[in-house]
N, C-alpha and C positions, 0 to 999 in steps of 0.2 A: 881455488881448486877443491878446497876441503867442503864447500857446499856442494859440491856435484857427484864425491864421491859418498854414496851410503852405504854404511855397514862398516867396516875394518880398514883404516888407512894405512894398516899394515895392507895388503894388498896390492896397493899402489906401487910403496916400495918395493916388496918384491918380483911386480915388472921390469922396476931398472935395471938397466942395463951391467950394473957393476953386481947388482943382487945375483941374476939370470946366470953372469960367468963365474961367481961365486959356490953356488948350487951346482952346475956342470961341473965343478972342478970337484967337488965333492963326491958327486954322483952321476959319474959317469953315464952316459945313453949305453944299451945293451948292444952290441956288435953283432950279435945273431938273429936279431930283430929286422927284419927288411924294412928300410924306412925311405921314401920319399920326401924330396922336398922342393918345395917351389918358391918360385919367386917371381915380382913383375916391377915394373917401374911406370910412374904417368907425369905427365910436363902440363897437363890438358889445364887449362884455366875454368874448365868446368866441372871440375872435380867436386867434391863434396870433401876431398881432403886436401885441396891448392894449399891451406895456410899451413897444415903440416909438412905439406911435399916442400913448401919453400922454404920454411922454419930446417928441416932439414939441409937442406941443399945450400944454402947460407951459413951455415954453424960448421955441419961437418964437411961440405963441399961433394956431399956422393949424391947418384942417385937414390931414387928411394919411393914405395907406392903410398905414400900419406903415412906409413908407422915405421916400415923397417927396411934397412938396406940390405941389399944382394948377399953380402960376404954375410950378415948374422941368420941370413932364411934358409944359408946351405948346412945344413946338420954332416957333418965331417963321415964319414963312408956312407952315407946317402947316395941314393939316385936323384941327381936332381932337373928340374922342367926348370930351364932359363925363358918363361914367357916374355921374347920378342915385343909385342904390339902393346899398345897404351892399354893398363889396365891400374887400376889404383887398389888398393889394399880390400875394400870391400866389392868389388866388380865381381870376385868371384860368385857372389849369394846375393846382392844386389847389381844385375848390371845397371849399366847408366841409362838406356833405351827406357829402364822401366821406374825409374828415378824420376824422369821429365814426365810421363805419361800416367801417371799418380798422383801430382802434387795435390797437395787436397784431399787426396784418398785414403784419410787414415780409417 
């Protein structure tokens, strides 16, 4: 892992999951802040994130869109979009239509 991450492997840690609730418990999110949050889930075997969504879904047994599950994308007095239909963690900015219709096209 440490060859792919460059710059600060602090960083990394502080992605984890015990870091993230760590820092929330310290520093609250502001209440007065209108915050949305979303979440999606995908099963699709054509995914660009299948090993993560199974890596997932094997360990801790939840759904999940290739990085995060439902109950961690809902920000607690948020408004939140439960997206329904196969979407995986980067479909919002890359959909999949334009993933296959690219390849090659760096």
């Amino acid at each position: 892992m440490r060859k792919y991450v460059r710059g600060s492997w602090q960083s990394v840690i502080d992605m984890m999951y015990q870091s993230r609730q760590e820092f929330l418990s310290r520093y609250p999110l502001p209440q007065e802040i209108a915050t949305v949050s979303f979440h999606s889930s995908t099963n699709s075997p054509t995914s660009i994130q299948q090993i993560l969504t199974q890596y997932v879904k094997n360990r801790y047994g939840m759904e999940n869109d290739g990085l995060v599950i439902p109950a961690d994308a809902e920000i607690p007095g948020s408004s939140v979009v439960r997206y329904a239909n196969e979407l995986d963690h980067v479909g919002t900015v890359w959909p999949r239509d334009k993933r296959n219709s690219n390849r090659g096209n760096r």
